[in-house]
VORO-874849 format. One record per residue: residue number from 1; residue in one letter; chain; x, y, z of N, C-alpha, C in turn. Coordinates in pm, 1 decimal, always signed. Example, Ala and Ser with C-alpha at 12.3 -4.5 7.8 and 13.67 -1.06 7.14 Angstrom:
<rec 1, 'a', 'A', <+1319.0, -569.0, +780.0>, <+1230.0, -450.0, +780.0>, <+1320.0, -330.0, +780.0>>
<rec 2, 's', 'A', <+1285.0, -225.0, +708.0>, <+1367.0, -106.0, +714.0>, <+1290.0, +3.0, +787.0>>
//
This chain:
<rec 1, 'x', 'A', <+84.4, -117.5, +0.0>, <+0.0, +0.0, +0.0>, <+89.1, +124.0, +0.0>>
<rec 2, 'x', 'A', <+70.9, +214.2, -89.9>, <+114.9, +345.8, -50.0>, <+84.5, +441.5, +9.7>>
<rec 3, 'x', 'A', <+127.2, +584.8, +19.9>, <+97.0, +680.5, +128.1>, <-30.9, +728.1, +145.5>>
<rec 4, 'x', 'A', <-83.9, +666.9, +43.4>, <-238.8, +706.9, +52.5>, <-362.6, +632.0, +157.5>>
<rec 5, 'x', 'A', <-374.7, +708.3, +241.7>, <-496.0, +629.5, +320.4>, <-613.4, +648.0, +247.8>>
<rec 6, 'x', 'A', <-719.8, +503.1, +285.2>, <-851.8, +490.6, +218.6>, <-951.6, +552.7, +322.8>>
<rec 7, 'x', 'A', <-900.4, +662.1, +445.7>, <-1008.6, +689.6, +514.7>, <-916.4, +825.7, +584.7>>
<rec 8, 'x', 'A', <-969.8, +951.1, +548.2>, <-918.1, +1048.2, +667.4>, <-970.2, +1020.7, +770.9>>
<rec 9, 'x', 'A', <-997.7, +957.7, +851.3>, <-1011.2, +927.6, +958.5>, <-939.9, +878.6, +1043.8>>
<rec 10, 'x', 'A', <-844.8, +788.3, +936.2>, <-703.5, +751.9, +1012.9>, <-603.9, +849.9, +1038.7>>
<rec 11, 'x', 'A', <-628.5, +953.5, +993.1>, <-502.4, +1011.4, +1004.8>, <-474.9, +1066.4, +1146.4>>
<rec 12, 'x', 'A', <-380.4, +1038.1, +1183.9>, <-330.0, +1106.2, +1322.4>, <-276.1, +1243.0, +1353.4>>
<rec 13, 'x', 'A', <-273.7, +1344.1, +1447.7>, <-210.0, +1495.4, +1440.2>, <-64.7, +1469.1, +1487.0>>
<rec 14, 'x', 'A', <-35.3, +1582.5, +1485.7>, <+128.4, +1592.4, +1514.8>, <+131.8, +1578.7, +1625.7>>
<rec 15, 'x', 'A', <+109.4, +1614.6, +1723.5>, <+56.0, +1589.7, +1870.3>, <+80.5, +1419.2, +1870.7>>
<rec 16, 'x', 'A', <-42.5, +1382.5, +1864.6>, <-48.5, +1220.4, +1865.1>, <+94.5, +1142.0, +1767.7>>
<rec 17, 'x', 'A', <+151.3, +1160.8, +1709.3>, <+311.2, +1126.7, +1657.1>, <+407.5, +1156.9, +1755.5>>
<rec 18, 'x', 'A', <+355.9, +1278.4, +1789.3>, <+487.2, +1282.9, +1910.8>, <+474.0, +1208.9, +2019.9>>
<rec 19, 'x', 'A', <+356.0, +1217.5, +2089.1>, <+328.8, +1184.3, +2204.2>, <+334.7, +993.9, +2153.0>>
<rec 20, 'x', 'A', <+277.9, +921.2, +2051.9>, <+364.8, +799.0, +2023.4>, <+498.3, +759.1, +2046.4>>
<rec 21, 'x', 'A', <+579.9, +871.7, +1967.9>, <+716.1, +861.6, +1939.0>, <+761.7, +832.9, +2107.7>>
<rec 22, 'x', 'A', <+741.8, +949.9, +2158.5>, <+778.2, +944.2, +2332.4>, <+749.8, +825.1, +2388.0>>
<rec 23, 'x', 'A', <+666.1, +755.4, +2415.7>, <+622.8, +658.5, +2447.8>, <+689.2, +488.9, +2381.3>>
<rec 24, 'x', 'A', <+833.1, +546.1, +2318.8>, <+894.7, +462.6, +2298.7>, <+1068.6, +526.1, +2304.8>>
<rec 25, 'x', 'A', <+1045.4, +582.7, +2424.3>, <+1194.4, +675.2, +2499.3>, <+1206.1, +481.9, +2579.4>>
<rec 26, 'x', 'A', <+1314.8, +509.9, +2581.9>, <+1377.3, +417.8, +2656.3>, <+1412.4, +249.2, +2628.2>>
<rec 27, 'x', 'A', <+1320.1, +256.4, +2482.2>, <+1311.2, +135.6, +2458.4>, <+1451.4, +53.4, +2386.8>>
<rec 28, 'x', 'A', <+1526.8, -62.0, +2460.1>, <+1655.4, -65.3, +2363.4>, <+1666.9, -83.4, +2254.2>>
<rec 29, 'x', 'A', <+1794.9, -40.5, +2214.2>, <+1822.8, -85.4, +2071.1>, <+1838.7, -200.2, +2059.5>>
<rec 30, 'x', 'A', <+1806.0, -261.6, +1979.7>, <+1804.2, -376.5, +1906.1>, <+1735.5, -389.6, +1729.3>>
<rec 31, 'x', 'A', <+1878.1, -433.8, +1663.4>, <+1901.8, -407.2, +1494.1>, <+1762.9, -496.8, +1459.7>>
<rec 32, 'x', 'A', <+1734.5, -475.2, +1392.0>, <+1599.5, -515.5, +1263.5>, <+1435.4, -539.7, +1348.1>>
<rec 33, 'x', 'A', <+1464.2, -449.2, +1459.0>, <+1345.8, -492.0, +1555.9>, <+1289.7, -397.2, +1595.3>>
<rec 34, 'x', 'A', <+1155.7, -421.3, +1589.9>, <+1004.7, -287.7, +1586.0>, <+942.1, -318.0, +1728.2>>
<rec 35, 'x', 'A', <+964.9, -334.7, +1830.0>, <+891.9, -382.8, +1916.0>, <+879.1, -306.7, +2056.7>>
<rec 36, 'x', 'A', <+816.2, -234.8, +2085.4>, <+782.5, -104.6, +2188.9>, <+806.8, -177.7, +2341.9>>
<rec 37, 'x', 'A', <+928.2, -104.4, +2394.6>, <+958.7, -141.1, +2539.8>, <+1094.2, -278.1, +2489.3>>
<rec 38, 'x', 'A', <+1091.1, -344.6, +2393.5>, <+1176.4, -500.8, +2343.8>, <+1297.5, -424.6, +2342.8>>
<rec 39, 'x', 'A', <+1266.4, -361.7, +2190.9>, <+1364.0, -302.4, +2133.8>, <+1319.5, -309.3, +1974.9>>
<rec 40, 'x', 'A', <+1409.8, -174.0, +1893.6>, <+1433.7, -143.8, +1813.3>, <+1531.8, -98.1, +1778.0>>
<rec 41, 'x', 'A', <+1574.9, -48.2, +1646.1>, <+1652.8, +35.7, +1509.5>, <+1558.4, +178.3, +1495.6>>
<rec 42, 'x', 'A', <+1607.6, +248.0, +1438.3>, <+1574.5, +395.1, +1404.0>, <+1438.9, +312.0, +1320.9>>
<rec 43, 'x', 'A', <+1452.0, +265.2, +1244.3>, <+1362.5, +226.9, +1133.7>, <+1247.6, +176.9, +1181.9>>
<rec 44, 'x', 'A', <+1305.5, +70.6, +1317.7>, <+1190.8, -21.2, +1367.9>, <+1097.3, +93.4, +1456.3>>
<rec 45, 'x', 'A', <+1169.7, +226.1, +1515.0>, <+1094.7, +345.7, +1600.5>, <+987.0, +391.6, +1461.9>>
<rec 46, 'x', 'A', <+1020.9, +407.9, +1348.2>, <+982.4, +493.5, +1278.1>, <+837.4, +426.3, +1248.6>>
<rec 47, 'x', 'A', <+871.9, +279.1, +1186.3>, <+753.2, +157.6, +1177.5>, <+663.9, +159.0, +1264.2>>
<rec 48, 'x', 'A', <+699.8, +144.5, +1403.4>, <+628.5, +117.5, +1506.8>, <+529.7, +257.1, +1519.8>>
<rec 49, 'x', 'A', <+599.7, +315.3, +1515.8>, <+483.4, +460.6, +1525.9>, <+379.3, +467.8, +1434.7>>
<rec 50, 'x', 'A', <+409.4, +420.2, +1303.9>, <+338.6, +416.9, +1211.5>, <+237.6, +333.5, +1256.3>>
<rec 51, 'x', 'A', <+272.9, +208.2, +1239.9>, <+165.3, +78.7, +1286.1>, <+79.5, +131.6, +1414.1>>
<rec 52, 'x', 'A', <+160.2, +210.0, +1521.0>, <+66.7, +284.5, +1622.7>, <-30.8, +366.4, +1602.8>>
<rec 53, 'x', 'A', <-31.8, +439.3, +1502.6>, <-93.3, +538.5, +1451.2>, <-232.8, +529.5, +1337.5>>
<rec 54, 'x', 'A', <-145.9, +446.3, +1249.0>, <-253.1, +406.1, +1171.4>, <-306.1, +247.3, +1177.9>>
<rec 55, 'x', 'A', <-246.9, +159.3, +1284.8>, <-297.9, +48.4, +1284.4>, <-293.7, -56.1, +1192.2>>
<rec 56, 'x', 'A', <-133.1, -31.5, +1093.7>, <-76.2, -113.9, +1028.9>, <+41.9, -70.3, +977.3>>
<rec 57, 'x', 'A', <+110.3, -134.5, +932.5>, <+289.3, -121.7, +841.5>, <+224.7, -186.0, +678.3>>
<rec 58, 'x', 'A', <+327.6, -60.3, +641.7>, <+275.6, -89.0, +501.6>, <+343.7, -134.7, +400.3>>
<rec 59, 'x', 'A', <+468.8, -205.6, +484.4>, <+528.2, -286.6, +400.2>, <+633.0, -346.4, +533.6>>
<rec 60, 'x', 'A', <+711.1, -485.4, +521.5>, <+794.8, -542.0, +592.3>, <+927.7, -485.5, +527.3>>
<rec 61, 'x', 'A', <+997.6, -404.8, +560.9>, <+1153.7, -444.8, +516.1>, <+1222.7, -570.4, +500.3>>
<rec 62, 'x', 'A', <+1287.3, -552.7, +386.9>, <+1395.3, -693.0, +372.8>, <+1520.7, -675.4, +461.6>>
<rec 63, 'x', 'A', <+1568.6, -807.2, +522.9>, <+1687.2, -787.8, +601.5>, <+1786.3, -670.0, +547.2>>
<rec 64, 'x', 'A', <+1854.1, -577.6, +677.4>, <+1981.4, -522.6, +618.9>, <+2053.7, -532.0, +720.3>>
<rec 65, 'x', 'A', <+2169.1, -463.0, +692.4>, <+2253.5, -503.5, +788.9>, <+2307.2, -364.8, +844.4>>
<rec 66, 'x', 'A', <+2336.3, -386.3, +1008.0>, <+2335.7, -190.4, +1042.1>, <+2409.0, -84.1, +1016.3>>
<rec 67, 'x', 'A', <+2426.9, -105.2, +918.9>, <+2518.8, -13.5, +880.1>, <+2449.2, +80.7, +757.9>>
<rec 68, 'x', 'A', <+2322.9, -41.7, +693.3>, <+2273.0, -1.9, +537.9>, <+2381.4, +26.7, +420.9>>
<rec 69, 'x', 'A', <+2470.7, -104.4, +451.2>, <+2553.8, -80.2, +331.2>, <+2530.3, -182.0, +244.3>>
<rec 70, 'x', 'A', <+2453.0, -218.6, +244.3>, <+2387.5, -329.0, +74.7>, <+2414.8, -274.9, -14.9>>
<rec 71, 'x', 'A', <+2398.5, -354.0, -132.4>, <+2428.2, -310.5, -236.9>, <+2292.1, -325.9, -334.9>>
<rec 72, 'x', 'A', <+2230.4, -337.1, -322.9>, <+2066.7, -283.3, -375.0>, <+2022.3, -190.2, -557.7>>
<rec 73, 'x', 'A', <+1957.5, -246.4, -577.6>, <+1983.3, -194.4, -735.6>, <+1893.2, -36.2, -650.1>>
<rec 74, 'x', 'A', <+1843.7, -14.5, -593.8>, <+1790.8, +117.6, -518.3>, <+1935.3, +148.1, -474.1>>
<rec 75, 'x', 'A', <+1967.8, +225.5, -502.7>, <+2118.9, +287.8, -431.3>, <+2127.6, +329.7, -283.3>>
<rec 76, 'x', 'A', <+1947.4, +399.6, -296.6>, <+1919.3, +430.2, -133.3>, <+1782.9, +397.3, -50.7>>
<rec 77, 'x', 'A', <+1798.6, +260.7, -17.1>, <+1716.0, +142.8, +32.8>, <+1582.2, +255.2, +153.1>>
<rec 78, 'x', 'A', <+1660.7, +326.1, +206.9>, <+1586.1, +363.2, +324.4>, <+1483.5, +544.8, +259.1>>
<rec 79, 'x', 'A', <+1579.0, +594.4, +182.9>, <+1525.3, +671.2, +118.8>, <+1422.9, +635.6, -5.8>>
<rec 80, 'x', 'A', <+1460.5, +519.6, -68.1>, <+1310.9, +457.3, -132.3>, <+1184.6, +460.8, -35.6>>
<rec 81, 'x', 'A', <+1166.3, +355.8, +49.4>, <+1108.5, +349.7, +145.3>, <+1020.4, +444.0, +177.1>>
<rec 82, 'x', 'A', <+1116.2, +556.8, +258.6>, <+1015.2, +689.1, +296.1>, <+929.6, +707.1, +156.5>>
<rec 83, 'x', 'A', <+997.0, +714.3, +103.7>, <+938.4, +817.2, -56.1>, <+817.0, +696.1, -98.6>>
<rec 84, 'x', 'A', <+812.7, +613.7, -67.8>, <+694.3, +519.3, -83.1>, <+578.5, +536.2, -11.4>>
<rec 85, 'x', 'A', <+615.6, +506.6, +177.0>, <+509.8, +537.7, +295.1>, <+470.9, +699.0, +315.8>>
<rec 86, 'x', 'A', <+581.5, +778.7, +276.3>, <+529.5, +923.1, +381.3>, <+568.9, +1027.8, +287.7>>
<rec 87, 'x', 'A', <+467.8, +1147.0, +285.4>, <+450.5, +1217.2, +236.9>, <+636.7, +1332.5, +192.8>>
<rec 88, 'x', 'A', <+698.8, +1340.3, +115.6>, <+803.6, +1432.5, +116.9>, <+826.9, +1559.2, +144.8>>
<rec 89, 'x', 'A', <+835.1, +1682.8, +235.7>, <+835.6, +1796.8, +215.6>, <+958.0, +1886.5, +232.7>>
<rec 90, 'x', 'A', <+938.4, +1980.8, +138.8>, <+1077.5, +2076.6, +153.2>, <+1111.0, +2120.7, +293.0>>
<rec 91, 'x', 'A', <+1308.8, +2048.8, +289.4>, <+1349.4, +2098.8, +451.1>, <+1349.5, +2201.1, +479.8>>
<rec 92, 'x', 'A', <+1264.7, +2330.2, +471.4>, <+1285.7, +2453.9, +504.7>, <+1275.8, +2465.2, +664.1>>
<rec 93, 'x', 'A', <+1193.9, +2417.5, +742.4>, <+1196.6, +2445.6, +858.3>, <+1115.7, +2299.9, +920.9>>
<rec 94, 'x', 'A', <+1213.1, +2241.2, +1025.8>, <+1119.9, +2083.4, +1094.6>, <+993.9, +2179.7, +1111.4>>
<rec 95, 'x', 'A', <+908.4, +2038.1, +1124.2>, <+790.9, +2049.6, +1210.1>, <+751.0, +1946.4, +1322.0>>
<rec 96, 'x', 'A', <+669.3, +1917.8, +1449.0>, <+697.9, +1834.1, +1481.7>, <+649.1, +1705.2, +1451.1>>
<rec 97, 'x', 'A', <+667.3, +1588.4, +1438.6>, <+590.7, +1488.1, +1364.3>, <+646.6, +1461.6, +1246.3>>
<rec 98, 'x', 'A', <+755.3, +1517.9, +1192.0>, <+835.4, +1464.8, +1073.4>, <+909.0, +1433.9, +1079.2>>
<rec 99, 'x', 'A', <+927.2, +1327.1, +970.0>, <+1036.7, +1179.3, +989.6>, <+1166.1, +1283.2, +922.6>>
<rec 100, 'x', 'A', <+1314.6, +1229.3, +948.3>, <+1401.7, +1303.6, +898.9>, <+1467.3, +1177.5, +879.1>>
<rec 101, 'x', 'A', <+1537.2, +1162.5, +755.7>, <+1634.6, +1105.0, +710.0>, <+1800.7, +1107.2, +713.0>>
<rec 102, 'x', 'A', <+1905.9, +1095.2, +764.9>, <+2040.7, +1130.4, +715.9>, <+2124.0, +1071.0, +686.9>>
<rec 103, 'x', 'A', <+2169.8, +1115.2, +593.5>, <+2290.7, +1062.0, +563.6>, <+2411.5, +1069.6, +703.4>>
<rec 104, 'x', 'A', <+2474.8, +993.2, +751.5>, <+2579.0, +1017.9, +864.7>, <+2726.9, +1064.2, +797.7>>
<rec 105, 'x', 'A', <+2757.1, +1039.8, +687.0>, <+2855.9, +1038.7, +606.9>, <+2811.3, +1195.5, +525.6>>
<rec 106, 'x', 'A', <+2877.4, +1288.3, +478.2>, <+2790.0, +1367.4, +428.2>, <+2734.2, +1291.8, +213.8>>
<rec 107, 'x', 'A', <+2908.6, +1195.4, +223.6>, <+2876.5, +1164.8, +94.2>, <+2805.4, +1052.7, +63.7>>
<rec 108, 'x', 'A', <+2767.1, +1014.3, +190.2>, <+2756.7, +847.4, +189.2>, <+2568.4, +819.3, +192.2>>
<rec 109, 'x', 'A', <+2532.2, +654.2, +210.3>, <+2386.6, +661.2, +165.8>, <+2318.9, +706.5, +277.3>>
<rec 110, 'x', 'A', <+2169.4, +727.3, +320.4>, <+2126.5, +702.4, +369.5>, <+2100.4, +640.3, +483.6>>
<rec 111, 'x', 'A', <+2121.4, +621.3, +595.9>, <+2105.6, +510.2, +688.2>, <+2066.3, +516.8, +833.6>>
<rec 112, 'x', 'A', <+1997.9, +647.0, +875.8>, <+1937.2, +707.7, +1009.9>, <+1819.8, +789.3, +1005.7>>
<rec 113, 'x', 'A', <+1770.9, +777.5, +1072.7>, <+1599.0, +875.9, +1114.5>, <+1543.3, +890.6, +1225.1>>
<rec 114, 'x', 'A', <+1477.2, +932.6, +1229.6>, <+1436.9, +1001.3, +1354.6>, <+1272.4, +1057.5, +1289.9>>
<rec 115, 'x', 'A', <+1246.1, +1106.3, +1404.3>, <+1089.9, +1162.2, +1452.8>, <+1129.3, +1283.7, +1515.8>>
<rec 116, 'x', 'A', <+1055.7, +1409.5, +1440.1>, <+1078.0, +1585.6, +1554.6>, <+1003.0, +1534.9, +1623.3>>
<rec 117, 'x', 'A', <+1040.3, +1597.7, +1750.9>, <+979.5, +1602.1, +1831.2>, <+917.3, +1741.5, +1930.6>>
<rec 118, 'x', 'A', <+1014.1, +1866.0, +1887.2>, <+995.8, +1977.4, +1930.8>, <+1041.4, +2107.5, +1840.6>>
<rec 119, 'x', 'A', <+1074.2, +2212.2, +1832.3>, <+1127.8, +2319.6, +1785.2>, <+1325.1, +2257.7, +1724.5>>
<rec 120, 'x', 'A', <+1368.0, +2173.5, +1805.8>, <+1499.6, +2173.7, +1832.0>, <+1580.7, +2048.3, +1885.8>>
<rec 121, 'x', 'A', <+1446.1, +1943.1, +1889.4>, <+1451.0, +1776.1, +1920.5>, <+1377.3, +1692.6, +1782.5>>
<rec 122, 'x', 'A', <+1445.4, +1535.9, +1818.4>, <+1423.4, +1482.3, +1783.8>, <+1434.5, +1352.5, +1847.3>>
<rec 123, 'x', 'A', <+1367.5, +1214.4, +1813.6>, <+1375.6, +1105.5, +1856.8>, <+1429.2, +992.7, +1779.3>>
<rec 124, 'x', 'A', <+1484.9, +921.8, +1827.9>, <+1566.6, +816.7, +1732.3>, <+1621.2, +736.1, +1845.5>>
<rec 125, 'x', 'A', <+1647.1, +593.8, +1760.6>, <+1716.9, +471.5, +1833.2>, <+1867.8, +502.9, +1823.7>>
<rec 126, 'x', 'A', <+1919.9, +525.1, +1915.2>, <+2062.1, +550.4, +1967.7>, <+2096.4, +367.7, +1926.2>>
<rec 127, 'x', 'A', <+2208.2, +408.6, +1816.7>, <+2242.8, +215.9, +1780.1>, <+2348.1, +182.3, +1937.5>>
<rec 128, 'x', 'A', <+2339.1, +109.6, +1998.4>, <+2415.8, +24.0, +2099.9>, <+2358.7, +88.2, +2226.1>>
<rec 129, 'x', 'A', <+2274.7, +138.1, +2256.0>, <+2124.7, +214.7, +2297.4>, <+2029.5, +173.4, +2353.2>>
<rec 130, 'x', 'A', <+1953.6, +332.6, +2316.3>, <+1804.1, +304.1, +2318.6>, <+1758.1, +418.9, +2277.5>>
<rec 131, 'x', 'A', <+1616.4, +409.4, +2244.2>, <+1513.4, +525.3, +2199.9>, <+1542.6, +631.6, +2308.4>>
<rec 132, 'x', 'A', <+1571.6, +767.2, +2192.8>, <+1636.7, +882.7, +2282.8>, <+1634.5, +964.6, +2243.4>>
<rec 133, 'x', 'A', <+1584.8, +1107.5, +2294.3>, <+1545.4, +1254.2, +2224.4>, <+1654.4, +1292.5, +2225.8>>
<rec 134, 'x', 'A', <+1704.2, +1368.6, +2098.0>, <+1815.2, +1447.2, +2124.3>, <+1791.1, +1574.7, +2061.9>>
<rec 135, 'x', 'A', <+1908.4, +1644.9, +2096.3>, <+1905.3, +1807.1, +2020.9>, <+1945.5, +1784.6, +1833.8>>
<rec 136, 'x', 'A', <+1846.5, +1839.8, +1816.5>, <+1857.3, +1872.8, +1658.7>, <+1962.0, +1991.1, +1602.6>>
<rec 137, 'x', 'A', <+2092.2, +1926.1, +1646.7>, <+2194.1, +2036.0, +1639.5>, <+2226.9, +2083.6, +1479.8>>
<rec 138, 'x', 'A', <+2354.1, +2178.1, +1476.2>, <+2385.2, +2150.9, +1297.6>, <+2457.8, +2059.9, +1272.3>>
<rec 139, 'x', 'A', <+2515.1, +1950.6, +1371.8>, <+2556.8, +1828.9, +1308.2>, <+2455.4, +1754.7, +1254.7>>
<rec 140, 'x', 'A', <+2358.7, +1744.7, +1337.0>, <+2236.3, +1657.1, +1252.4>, <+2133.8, +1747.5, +1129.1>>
<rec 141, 'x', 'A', <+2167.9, +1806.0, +1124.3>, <+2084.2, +1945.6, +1034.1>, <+2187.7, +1906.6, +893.2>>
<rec 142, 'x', 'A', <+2302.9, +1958.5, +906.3>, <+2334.1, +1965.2, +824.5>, <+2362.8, +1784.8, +708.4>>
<rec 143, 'x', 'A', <+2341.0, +1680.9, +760.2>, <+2345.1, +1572.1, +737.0>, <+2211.2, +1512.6, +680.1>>
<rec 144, 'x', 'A', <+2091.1, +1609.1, +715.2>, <+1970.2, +1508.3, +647.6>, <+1949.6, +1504.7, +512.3>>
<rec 145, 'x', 'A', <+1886.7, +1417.3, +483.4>, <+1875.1, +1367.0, +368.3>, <+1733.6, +1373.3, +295.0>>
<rec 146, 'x', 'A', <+1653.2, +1378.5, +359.8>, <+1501.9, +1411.5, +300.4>, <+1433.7, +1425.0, +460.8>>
<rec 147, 'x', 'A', <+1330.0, +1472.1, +435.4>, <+1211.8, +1515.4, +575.2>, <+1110.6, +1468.1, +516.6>>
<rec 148, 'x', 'A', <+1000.7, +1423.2, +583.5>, <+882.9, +1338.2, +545.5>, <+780.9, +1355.8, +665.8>>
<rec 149, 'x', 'A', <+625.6, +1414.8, +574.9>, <+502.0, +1388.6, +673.7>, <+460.1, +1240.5, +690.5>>
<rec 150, 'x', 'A', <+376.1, +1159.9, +761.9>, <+331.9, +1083.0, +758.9>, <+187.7, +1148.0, +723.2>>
<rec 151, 'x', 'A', <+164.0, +1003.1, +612.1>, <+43.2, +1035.9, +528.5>, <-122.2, +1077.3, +596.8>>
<rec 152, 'x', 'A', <-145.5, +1216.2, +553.6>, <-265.8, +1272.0, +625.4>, <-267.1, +1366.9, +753.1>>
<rec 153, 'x', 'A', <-123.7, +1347.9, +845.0>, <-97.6, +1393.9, +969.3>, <-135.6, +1573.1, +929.0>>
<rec 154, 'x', 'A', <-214.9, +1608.2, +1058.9>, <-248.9, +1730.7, +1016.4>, <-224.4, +1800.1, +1170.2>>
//
């Protein structure tokens, strides 16, 4: 399924994304795993909110490995992805409730995200971790890679 819901009714506010997202502070890291309080990956926080929100995942990821250095005829596995589930919008200014993408490398693929969470935060699985707000500094500013609504969030 793509970003399109068959009911505005599902759609959740920014409010309710955040207040999800939070509600999975503390949870450990653990690579390829979506599971609230278990553990997760940046990806598995990002999923899980989703599935929280709208009451399903709209697609399973194929195994990767944590680093996201596959070699994939998609060059950028995680940036496909978004651009499939969640809406794209110009990085001019976060908002809260949008997914952020980065590159960690400035030249390199794709392979981290997070959830705003405030003016100047964000949430993400800390890898060797856990789910953890941090400051949306210009190290992480200057590194993202695309920003994304989730579909309908108003």
């Amino acid at each position: 399924m793509t970003h399109q819901l068959e009911t505005k009714a599902l759609a959740p506010t920014r409010a309710h994304i955040v207040e999800t997202a939070r509600s999975w502070l503390g949870t450990p890291y653990l690579h390829q795993a979506s599971a609230l309080g278990a553990g997760c990956d940046c990806l598995g926080l990002v999923r899980g909110v989703y599935r929280m929100a709208y009451g399903f995942e709209p697609e399973l990821p194929p195994p990767y490995s944590p680093d996201w250095n596959e070699r994939h005829a998609l060059r950028e596995p995680l940036l496909s992805a978004a651009r499939r589930h969640l809406i794209q919008v110009e990085p001019i200014m976060t908002m809260p409730a949008e997914v952020l993408v980065f590159r960690i490398e400035k030249n390199g693929p794709a392979k981290h995200c997070g959830i705003v969470s405030g003016d100047d935060t964000f949430i993400h699985a800390y890898a060797g971790r856990m789910v953890i707000e941090s400051w949306l500094n210009r190290w992480w500013l200057d590194r993202i890679a695309g920003v994304f609504d989730f579909p309908g969030v108003t």
